[in-house]
Biopython code that builds the backbone (N, CA, C, O; Angstrom):
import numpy as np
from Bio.PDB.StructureBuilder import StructureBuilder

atoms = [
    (1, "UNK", "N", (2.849, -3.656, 20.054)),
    (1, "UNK", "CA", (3.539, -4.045, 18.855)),
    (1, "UNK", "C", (3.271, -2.994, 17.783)),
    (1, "UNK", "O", (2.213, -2.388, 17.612)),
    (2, "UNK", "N", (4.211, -2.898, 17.206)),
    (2, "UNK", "CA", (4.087, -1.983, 15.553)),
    (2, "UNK", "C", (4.265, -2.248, 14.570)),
    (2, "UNK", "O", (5.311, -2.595, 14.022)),
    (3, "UNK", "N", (2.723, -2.058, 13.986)),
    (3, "UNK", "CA", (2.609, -3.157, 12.816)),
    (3, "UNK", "C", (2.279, -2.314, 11.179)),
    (3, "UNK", "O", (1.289, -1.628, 10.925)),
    (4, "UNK", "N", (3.190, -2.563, 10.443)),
    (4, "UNK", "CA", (2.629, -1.569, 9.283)),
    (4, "UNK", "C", (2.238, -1.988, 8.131)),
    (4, "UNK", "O", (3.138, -2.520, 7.481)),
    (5, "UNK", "N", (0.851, -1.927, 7.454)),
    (5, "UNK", "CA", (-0.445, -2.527, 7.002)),
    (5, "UNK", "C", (0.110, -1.820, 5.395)),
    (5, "UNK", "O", (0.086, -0.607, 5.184)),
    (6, "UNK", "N", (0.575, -2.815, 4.409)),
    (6, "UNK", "CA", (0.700, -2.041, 3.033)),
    (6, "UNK", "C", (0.062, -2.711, 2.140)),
    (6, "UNK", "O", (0.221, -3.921, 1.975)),
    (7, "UNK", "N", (-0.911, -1.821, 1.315)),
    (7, "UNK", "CA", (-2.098, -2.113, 0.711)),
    (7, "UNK", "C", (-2.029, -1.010, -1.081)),
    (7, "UNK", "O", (-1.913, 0.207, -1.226)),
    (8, "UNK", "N", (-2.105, -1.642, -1.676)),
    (8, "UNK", "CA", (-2.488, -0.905, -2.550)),
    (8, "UNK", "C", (-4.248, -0.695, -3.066)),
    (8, "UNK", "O", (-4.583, -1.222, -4.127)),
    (9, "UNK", "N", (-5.120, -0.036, -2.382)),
    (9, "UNK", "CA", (-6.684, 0.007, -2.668)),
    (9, "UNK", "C", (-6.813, 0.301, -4.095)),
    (9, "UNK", "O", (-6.261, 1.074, -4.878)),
    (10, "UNK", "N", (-8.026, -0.864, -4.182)),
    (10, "UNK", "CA", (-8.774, -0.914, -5.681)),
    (10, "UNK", "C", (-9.507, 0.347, -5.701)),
    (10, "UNK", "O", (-9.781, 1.179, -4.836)),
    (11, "UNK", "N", (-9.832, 0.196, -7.418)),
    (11, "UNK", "CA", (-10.649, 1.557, -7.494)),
    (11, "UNK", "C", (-12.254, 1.482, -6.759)),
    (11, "UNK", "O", (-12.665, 0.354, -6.489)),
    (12, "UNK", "N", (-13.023, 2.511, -6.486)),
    (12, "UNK", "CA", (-13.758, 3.634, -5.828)),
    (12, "UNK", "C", (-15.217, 2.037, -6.588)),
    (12, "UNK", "O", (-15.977, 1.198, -6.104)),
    (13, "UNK", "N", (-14.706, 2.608, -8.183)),
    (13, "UNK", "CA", (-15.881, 1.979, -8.717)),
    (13, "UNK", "C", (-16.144, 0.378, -8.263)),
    (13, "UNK", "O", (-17.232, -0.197, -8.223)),
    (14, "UNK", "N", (-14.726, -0.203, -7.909)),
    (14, "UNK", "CA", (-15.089, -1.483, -8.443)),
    (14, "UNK", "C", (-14.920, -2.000, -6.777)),
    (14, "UNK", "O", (-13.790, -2.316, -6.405)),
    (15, "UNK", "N", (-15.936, -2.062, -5.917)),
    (15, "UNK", "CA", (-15.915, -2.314, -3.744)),
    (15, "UNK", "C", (-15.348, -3.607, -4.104)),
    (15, "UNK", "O", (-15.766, -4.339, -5.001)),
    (16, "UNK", "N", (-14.090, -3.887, -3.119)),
    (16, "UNK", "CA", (-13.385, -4.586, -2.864)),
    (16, "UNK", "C", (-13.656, -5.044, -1.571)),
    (16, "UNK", "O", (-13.760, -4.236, -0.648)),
    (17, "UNK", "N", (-13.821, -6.631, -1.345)),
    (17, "UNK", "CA", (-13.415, -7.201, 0.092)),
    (17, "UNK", "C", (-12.231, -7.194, 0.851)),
    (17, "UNK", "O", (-12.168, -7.144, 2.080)),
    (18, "UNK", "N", (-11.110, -7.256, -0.105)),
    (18, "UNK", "CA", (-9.585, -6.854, 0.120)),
    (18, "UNK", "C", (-9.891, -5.614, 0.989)),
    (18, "UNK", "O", (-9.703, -5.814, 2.189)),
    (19, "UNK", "N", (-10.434, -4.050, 0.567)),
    (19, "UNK", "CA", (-10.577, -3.518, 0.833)),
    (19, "UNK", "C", (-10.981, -3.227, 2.298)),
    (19, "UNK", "O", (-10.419, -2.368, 2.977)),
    (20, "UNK", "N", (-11.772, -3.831, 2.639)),
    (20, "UNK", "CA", (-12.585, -3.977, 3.577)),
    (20, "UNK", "C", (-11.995, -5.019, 4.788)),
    (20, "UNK", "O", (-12.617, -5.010, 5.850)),
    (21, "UNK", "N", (-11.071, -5.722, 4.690)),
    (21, "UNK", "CA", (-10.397, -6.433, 5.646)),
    (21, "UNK", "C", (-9.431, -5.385, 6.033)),
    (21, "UNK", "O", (-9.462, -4.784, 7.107)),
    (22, "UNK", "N", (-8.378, -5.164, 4.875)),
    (22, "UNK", "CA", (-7.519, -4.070, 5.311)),
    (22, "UNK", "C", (-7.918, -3.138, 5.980)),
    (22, "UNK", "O", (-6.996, -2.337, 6.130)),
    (23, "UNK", "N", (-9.235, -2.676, 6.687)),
    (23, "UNK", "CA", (-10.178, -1.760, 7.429)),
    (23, "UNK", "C", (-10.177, -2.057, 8.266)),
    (23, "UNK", "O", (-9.690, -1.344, 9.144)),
    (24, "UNK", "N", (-10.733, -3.344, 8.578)),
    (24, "UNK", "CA", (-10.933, -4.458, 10.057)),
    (24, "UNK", "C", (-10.264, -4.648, 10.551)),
    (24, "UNK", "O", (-10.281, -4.590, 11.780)),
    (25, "UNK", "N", (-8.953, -5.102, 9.604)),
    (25, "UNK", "CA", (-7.672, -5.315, 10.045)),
    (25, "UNK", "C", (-7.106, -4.171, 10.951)),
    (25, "UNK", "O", (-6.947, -4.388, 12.152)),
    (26, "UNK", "N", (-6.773, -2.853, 10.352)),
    (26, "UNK", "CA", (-6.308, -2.069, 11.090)),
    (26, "UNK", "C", (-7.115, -1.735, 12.153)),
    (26, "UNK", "O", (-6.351, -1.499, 13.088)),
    (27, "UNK", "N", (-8.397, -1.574, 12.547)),
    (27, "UNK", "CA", (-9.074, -1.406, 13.177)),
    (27, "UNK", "C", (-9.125, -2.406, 14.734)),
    (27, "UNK", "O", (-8.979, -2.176, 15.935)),
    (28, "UNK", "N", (-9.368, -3.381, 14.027)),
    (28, "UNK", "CA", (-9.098, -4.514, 15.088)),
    (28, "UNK", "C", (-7.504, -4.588, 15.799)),
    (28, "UNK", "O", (-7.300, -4.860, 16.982)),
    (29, "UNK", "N", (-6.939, -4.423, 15.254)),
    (29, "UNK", "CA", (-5.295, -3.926, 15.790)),
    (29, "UNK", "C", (-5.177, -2.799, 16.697)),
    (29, "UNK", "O", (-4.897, -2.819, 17.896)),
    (30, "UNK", "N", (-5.421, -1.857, 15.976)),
    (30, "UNK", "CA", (-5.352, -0.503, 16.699)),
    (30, "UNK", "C", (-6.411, -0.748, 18.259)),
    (30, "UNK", "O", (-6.114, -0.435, 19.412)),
    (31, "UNK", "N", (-7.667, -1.401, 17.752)),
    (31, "UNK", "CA", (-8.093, -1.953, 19.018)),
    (31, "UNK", "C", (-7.992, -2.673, 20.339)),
    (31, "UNK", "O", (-8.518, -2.686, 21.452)),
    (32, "UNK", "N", (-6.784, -3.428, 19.451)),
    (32, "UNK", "CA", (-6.196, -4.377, 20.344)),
    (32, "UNK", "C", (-4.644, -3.872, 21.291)),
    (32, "UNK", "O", (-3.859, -4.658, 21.822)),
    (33, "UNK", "N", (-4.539, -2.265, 21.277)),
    (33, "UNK", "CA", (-3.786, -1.731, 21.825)),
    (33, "UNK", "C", (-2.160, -1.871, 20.868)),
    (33, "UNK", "O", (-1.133, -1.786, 21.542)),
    (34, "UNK", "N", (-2.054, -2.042, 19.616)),
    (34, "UNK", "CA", (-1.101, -1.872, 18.944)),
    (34, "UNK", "C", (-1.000, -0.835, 18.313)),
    (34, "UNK", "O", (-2.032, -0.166, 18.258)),
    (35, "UNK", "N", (-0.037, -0.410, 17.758)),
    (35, "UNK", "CA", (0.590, 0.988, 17.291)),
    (35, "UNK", "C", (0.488, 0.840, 15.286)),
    (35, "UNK", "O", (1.499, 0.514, 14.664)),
    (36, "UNK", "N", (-0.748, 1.113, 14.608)),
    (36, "UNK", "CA", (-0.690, 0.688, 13.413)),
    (36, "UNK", "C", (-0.336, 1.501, 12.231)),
    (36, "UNK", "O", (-1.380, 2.124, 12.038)),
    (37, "UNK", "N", (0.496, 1.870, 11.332)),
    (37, "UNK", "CA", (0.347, 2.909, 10.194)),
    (37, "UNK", "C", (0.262, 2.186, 9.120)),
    (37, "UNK", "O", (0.760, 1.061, 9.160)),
    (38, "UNK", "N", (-0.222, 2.532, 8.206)),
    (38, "UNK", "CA", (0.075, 2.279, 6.824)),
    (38, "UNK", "C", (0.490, 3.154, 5.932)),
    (38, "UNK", "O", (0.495, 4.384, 5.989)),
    (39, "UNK", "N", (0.994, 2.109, 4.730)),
    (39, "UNK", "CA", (2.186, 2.169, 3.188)),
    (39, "UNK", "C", (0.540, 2.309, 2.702)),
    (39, "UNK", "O", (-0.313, 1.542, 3.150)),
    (40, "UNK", "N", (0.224, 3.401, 1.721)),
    (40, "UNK", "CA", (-0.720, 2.906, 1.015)),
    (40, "UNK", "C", (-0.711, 3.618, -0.483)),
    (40, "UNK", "O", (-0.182, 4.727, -0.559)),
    (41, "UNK", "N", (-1.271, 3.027, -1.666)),
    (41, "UNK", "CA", (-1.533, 3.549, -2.968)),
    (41, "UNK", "C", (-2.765, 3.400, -3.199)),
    (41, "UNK", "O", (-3.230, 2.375, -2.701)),
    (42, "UNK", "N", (-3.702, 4.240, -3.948)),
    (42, "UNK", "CA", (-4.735, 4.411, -4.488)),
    (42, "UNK", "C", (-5.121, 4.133, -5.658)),
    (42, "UNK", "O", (-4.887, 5.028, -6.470)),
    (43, "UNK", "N", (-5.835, 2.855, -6.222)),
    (43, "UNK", "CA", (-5.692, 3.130, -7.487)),
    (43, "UNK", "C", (-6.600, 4.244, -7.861)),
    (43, "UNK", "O", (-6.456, 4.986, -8.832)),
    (44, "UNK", "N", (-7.422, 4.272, -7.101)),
    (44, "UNK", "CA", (-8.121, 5.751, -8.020)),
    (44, "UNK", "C", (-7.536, 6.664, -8.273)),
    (44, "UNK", "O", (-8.094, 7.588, -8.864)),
    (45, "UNK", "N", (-6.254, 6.731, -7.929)),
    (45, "UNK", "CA", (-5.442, 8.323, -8.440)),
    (45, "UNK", "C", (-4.546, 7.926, -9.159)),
    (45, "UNK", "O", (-3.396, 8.327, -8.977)),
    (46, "UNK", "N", (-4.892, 6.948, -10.256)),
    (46, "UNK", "CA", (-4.397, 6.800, -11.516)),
    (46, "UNK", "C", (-4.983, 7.912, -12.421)),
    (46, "UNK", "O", (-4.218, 8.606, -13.092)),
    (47, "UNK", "N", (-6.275, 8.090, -12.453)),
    (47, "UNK", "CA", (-7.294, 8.585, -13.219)),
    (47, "UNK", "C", (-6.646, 10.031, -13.138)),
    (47, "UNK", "O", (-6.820, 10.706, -14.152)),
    (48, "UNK", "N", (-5.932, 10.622, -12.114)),
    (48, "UNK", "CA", (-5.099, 12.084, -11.868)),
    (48, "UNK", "C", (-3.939, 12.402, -12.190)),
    (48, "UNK", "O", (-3.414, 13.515, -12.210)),
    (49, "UNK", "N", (-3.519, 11.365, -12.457)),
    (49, "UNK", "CA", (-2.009, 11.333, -12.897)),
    (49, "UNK", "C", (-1.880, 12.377, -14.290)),
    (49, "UNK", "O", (-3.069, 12.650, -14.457)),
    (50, "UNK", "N", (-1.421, 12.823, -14.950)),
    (50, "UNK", "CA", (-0.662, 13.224, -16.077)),
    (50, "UNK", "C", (-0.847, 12.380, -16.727)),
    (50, "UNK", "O", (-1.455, 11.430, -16.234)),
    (51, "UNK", "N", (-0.524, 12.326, -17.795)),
    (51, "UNK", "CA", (-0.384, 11.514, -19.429)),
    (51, "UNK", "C", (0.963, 10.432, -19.310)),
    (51, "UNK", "O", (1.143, 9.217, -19.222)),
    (52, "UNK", "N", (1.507, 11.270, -19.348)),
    (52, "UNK", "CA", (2.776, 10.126, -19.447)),
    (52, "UNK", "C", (3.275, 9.777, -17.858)),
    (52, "UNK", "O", (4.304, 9.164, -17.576)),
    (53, "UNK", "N", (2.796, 10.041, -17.391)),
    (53, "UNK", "CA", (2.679, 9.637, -15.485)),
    (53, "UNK", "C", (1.983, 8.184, -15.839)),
    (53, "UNK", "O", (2.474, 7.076, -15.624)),
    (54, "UNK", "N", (0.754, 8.475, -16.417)),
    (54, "UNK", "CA", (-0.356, 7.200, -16.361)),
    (54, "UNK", "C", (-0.025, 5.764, -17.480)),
    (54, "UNK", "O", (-0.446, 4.607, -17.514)),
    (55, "UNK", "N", (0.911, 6.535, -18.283)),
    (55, "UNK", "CA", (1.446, 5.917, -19.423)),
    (55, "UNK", "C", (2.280, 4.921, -18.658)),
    (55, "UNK", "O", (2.220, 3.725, -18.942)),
    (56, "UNK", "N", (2.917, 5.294, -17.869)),
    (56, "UNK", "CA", (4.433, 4.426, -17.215)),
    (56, "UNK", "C", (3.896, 3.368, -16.192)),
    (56, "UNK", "O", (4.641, 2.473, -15.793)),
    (57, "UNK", "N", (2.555, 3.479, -15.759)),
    (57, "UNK", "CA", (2.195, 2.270, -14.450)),
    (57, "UNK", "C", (2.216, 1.341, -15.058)),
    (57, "UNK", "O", (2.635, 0.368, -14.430)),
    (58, "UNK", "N", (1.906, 1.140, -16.189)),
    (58, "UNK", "CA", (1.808, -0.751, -16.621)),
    (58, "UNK", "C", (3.477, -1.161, -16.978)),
    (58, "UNK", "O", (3.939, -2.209, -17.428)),
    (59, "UNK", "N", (4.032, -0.114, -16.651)),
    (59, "UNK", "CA", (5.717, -0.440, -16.843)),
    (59, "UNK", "C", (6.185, -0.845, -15.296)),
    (59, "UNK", "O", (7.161, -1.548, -15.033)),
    (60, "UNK", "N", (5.413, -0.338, -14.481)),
    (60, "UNK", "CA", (6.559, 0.003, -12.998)),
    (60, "UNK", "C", (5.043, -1.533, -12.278)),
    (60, "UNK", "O", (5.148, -2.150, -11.218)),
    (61, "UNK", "N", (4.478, -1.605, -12.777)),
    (61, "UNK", "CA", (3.644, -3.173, -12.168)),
    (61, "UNK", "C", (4.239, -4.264, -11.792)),
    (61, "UNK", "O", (3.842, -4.994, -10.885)),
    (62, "UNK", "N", (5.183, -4.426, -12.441)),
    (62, "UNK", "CA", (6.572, -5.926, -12.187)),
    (62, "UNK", "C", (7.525, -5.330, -11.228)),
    (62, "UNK", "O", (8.089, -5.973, -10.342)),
    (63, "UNK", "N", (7.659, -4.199, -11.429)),
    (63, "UNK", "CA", (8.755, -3.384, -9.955)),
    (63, "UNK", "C", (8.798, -1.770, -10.172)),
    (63, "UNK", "O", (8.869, -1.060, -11.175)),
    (64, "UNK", "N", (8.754, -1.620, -9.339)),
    (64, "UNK", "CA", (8.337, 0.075, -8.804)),
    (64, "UNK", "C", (9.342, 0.697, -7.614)),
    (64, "UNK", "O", (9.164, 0.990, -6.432)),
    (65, "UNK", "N", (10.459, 0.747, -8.501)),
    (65, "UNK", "CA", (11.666, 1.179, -7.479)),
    (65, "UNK", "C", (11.714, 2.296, -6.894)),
    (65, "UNK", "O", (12.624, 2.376, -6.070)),
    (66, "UNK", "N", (10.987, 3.315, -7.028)),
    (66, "UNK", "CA", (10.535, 4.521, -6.641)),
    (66, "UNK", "C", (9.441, 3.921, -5.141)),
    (66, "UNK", "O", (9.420, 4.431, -4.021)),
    (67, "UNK", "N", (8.724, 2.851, -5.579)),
    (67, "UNK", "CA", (7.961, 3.113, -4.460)),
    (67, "UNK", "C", (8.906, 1.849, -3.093)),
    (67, "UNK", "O", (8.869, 1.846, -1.863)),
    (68, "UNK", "N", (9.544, 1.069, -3.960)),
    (68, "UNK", "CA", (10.245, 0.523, -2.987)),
    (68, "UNK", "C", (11.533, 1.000, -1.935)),
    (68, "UNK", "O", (11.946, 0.607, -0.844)),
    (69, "UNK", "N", (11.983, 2.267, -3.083)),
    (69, "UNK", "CA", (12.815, 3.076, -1.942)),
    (69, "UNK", "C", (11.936, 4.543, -0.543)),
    (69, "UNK", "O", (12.318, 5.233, 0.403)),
    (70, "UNK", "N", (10.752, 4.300, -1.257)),
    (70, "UNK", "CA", (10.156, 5.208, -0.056)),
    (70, "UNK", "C", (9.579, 3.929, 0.928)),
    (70, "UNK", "O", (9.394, 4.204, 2.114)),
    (71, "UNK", "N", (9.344, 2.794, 0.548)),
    (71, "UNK", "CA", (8.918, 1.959, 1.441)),
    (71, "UNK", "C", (10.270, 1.807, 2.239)),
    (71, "UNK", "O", (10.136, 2.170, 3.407)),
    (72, "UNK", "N", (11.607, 1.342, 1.902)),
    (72, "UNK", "CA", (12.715, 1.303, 2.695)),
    (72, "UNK", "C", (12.527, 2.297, 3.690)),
    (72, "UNK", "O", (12.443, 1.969, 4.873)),
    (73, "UNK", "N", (12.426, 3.936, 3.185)),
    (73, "UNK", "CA", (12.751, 4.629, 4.149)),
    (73, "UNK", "C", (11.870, 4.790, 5.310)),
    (73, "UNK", "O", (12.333, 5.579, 6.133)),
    (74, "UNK", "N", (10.267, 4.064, 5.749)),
    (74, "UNK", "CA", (9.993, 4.207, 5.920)),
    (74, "UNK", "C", (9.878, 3.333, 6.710)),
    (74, "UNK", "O", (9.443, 3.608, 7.829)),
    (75, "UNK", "N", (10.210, 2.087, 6.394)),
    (75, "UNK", "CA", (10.899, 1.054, 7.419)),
    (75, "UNK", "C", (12.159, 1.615, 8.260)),
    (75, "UNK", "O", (12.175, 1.646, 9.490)),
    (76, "UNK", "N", (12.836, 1.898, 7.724)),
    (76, "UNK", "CA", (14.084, 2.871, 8.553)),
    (76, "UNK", "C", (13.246, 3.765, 9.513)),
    (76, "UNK", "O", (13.706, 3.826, 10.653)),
    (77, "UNK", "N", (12.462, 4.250, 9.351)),
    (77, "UNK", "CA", (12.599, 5.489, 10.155)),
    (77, "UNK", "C", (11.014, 5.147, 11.205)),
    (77, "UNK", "O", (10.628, 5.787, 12.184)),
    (78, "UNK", "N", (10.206, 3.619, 10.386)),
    (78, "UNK", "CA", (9.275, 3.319, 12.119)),
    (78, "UNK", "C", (9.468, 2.327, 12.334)),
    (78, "UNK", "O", (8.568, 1.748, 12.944)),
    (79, "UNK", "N", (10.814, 1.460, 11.959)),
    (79, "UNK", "CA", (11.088, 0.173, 12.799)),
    (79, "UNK", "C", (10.094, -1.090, 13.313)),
    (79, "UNK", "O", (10.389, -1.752, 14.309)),
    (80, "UNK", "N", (9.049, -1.309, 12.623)),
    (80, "UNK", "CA", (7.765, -1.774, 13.094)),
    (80, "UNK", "C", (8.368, -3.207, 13.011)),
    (80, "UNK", "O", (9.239, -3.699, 12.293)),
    (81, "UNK", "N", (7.381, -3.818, 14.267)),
    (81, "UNK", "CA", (7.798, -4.996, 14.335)),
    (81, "UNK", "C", (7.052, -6.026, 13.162)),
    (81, "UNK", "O", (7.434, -7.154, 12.851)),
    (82, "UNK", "N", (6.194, -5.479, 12.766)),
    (82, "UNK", "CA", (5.310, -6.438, 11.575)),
    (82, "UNK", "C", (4.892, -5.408, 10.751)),
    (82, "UNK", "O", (4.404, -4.283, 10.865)),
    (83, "UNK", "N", (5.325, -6.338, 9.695)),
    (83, "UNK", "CA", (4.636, -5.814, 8.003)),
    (83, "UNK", "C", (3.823, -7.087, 7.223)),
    (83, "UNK", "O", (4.074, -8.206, 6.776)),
    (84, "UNK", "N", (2.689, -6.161, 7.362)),
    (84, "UNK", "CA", (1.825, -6.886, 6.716)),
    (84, "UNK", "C", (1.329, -6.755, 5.239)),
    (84, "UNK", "O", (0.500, -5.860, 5.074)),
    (85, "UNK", "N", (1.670, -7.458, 4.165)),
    (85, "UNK", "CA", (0.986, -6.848, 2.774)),
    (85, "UNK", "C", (-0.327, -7.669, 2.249)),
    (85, "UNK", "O", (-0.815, -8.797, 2.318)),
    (86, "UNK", "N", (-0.473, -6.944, 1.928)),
    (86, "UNK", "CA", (-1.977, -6.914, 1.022)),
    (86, "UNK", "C", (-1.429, -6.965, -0.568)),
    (86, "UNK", "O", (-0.488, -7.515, -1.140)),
    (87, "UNK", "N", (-2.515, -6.105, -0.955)),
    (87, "UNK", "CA", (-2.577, -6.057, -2.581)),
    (87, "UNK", "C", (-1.081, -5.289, -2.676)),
    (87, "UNK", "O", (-0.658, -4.472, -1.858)),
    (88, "UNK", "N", (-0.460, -5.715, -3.765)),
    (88, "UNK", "CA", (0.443, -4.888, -4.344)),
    (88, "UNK", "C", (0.192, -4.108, -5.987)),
    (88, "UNK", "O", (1.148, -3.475, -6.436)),
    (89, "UNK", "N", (-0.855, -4.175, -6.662)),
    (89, "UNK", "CA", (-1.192, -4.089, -7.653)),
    (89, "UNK", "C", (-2.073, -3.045, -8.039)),
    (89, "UNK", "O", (-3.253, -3.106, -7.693)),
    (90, "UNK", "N", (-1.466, -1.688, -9.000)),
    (90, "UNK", "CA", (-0.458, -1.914, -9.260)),
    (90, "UNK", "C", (0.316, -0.896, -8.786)),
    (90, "UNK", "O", (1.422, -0.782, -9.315)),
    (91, "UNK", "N", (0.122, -0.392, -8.220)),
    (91, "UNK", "CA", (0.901, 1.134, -7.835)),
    (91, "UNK", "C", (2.229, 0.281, -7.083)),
    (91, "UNK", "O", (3.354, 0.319, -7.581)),
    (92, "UNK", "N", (1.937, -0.446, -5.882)),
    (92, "UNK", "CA", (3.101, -0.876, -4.910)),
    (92, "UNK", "C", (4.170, -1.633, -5.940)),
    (92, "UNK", "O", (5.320, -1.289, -6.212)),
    (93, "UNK", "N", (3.570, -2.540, -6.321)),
    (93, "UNK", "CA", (4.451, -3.676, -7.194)),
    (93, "UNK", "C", (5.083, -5.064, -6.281)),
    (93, "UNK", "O", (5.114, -4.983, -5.053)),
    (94, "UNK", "N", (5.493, -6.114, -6.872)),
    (94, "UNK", "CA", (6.119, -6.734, -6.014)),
    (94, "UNK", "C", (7.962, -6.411, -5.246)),
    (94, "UNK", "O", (8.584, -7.069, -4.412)),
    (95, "UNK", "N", (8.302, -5.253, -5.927)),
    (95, "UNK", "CA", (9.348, -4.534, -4.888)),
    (95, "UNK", "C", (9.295, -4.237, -3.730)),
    (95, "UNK", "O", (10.262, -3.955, -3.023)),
    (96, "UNK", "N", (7.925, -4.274, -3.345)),
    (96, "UNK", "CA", (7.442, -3.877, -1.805)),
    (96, "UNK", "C", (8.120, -5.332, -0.711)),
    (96, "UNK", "O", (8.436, -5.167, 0.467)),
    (97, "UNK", "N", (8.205, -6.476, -1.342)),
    (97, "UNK", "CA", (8.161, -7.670, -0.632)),
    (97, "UNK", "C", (9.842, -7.963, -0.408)),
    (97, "UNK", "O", (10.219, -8.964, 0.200)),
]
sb = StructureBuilder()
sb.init_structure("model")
sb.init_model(0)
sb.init_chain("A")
sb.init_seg("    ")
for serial, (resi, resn, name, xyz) in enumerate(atoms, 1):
    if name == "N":
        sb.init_residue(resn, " ", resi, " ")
    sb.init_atom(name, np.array(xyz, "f"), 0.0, 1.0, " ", f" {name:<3s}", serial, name[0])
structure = sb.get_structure()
């Protein structure tokens, strides 16, 4: 089966259990002889962004059409039989769903 794991990871500073399933998770999958990739955002690479890059995330948090049309294409192009989401917050947004 092909299953694709979309997560937006908390920051570095602040260890997440979320974090840490989404690990197991893929892990235990990939173990279990399935085919796994993931959609993923970082929040720690907020902190890298540009000025007015970093300015615009608390705008694109309610929907992030930029990241929902690379999620489309990316469904298009690995056909996976399962999508699994996690955190959407805030890089993904709820456009991901």
């Amino acid at each position: 089966m092909k299953v694709l794991v979309v997560h937006n990871r908390y920051r570095s500073e602040q260890p997440s259990g979320e974090n840490n399933v989404v690990d197991a998770e893929v892990t235990l999958l990939d173990e279990g002889g399935h085919q796994v990739s993931l959609f993923e955002r970082r929040s720690d690479d907020i902190a890298a962004m540009p000025l007015p890059r970093k300015a615009a995330v608390p705008l694109m948090v309610p929907w992030n059409p930029a990241v929902r049309k690379e999620l489309a294409a990316r469904l298009r192009a690995s056909r996976p039989d399962v999508v699994h989401i996690h955190n959407t917050f805030p890089l993904l947004s709820p456009s991901v769903v």
